[in-house]
N, C-alpha and C positions, 0 to 999 in steps of 0.2 A: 752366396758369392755372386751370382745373377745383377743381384741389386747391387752389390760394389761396382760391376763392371758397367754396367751401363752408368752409373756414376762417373767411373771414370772416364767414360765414353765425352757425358756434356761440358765436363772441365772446362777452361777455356788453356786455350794453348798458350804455353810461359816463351815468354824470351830466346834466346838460343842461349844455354849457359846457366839458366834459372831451373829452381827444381824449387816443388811442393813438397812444404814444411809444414807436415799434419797433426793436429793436435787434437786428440780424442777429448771430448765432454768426459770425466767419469761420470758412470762404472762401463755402462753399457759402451758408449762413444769409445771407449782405448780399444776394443777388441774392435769397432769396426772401424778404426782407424789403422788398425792394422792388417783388412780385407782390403782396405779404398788403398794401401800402400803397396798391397801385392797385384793387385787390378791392374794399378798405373807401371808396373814393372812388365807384365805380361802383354798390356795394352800397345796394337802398335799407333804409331805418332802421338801416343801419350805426352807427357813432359813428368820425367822422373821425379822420386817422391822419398823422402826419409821421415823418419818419428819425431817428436819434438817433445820435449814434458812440459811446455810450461808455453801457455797459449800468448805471452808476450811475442815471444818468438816465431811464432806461426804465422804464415799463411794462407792455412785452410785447417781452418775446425769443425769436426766432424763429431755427429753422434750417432747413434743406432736408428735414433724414432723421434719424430715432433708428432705432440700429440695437441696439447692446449699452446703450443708454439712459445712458451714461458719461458724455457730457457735457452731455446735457440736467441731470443729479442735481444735475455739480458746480455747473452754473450757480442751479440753484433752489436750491441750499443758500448760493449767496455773496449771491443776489437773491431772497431769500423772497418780495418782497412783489409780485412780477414774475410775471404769468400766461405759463406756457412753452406756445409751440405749432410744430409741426413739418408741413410737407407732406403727408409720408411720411410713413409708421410701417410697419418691414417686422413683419409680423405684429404678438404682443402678447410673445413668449417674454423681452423686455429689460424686462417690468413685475414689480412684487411691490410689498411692502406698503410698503417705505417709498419708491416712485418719487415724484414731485410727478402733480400733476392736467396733464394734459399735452391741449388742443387741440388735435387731427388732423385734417390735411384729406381725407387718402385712407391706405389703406393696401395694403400689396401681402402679396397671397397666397403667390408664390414666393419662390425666394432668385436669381429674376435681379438681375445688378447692373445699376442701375440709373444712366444716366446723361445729366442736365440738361442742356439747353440750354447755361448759362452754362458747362459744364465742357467745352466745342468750342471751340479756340484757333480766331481767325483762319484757321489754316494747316489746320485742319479733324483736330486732336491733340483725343484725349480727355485732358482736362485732372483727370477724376477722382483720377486716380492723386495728383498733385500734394496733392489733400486730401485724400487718404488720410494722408498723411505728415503734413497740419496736423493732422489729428485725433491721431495715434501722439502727435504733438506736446504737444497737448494733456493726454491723456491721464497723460503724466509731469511734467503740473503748468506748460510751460512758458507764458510768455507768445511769441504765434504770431506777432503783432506787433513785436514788439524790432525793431531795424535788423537784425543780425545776424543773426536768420532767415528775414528776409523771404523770400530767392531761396531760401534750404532747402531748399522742397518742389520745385522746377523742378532744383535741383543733384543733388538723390537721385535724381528718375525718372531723367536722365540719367544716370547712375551705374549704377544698375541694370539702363538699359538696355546698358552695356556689361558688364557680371558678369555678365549671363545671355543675350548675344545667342547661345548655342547653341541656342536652341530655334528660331532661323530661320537655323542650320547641317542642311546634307543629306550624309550621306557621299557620295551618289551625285556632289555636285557637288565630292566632294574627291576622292577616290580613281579616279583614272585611271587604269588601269594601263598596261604597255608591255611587249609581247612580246621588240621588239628590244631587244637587250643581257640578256636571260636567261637566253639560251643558256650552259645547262651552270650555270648560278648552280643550286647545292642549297645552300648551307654559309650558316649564322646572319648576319643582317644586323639589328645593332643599335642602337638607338641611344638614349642614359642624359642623364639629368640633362634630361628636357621637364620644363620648370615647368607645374604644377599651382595653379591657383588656382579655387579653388570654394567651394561653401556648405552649409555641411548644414541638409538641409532641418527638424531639429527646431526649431533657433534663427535659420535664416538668420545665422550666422554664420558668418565666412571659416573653411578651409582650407586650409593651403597646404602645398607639396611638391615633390616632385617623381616625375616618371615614368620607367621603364626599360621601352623596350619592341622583343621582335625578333619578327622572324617568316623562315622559311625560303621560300624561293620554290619553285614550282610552275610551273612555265614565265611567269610573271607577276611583273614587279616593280612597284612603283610609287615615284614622287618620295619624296624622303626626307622633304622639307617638309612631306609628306604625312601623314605619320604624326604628328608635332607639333599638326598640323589637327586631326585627331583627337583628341587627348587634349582641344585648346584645347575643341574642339565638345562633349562631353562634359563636361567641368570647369566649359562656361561655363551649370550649370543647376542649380535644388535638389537636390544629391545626399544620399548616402550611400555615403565612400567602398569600401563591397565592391560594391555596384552601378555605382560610374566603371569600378571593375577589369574588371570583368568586361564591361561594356558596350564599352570600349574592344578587349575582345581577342574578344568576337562578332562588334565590326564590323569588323576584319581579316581572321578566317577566313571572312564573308560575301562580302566581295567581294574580296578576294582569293584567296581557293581553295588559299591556301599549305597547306606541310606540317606546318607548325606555326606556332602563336603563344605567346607570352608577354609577359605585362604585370605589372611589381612598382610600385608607389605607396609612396612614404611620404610622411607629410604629418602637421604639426600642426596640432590643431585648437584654434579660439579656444572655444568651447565648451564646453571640457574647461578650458582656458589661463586664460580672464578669468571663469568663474563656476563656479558648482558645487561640483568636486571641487577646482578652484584649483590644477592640477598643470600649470604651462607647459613643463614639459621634456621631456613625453612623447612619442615618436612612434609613430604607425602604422600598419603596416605588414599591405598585402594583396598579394595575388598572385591570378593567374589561368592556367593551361596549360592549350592545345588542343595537339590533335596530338601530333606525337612528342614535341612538351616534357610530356606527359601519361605518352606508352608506352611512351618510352624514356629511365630513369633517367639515362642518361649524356650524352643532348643535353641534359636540365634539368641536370645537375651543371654543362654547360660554362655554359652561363647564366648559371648563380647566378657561378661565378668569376671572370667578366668585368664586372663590377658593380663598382661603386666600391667602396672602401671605405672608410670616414669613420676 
């Protein structure tokens, strides 16, 4: 509320007769557009202040935060004649010569992310993430409002919180091991074709594949489910796949203490598939050997030959 009021403090003073017609940016912009409205009613020698839905009709468009100053610009160039002001302003580095004149009520020093009031559901969910998505939205021109994308931003965090629930995966709470029944197990226990879905982290876009992964036991086996866990826990985060390969065949030789590991991935990437180089047919292919699939060429030969073959 701070930041509204000293907002409303640098206003410039309206007419005698004239009142500010404020029109919130959604998502975030509407709720402080309704602080900068309560500000200038409390404020004295303010100039009075009502809502507005539809930023034609405005005289002052407000949002919560300029960050990359992207959508503050586009709005001042569709609404020239509209005095723009923001809460926040995380530092100045989103300004240069052609930004608009932009009213701030506070600005932040670091790059905490910052998160309002209005953006705590009920259920006590930070609700930022959600307009993170309205702004990407915006961003590529859409209108945030259509019926159609209304629920968007609540359907994507949901989304992503399942494409990336590895990062509140623990191997420790997957890999069990089990003494009995190892006895005498030394010989390759494989198991090919774990689906692999993940993102690379330069585009966050999908990857997908598949895994081939054994390891030898050492008086230790573990669930075969288990192993699948792992790839899932792994795959389900920003990668890079030579970093899944390998991360997947560190955390078997960690805790399981086998003789050896090995893990092959192929996967195609959208990346590569829907932009860029525009080659959807390619795959690729990493590999990882500890142990004697490292030392000894003829237990990685029987590996590789047990492997599908397309």
């Amino acid at each position: 509320m701070l930041a509204a009021e000293h907002l409303a403090l640098d206003l410039p003073i309206l007419p005698f007769g004239e009142v500010w017609k404020i029109y919130g940016i959604p998502r975030g912009g509407v709720s402080a557009a309704y602080l900068v409205v309560s500000a200038l009613g409390a404020g004295t020698g303010c100039s009075p202040a009502v809502l507005v839905d539809n930023p034609e009709a405005a005289n002052l468009i407000v949002d919560d935060l300029v960050d990359s100053g992207a959508t503050i610009r586009r709005y001042s160039a569709a609404f020239p004649s509209c005095v723009m002001a923001v809460l926040f302003s995380k530092g100045m580095a989103w300004w240069n010569s052609n930004s608009p004149e932009v009213v701030i009520g506070a600005y932040q020093t670091d790059d905490t992310w910052l998160v309002f009031p209005w953006e705590v559901s009920e259920a006590g969910h930070d609700s930022s993430a959600e307009d993170s998505v309205v702004r990407m939205m915006q961003a590529i021109g859409e209108d945030v409002n259509r019926e159609g994308l209304l629920e968007t931003p609540k359907r994507v965090v949901k989304a992503w919180g399942e494409w990336f629930k590895g990062y509140d995966m623990q191997a420790e709470d997957i890999l069990k091991v089990f003494e009995d029944g190892a006895e005498n197990v030394d010989e390759m226990v494989l198991l090919t074709q774990i689906p692999v879905y993940s993102h690379c982290e330069h585009h966050i876009t999908p990857f997908i594949g598949v895994a081939h992964v054994a390891y030898i036991p050492n008086g230790k086996i573990v669930g075969l489910s288990k192993l699948a866990k792992v790839v899932d826990m792994y795959s389900r985060r920003l990668q890079v796949q030579e970093r899944l390969t390998n991360q997947i065949a560190d955390c078997l030789q960690e805790h399981l203490n086998p003789l050896g590991v090995a893990v092959v991935i192929k996967a195609k990437h959208f990346c590569m598939a829907t932009r860029g180089v525009n080659t959807p047919n390619v795959d690729t292919i990493t590999s990882a050997v500890r142990g004697v699939f490292r030392s000894k060429p003829e237990v990685r030969a029987e590996f590789m030959s047990l492997l599908p073959r397309e």
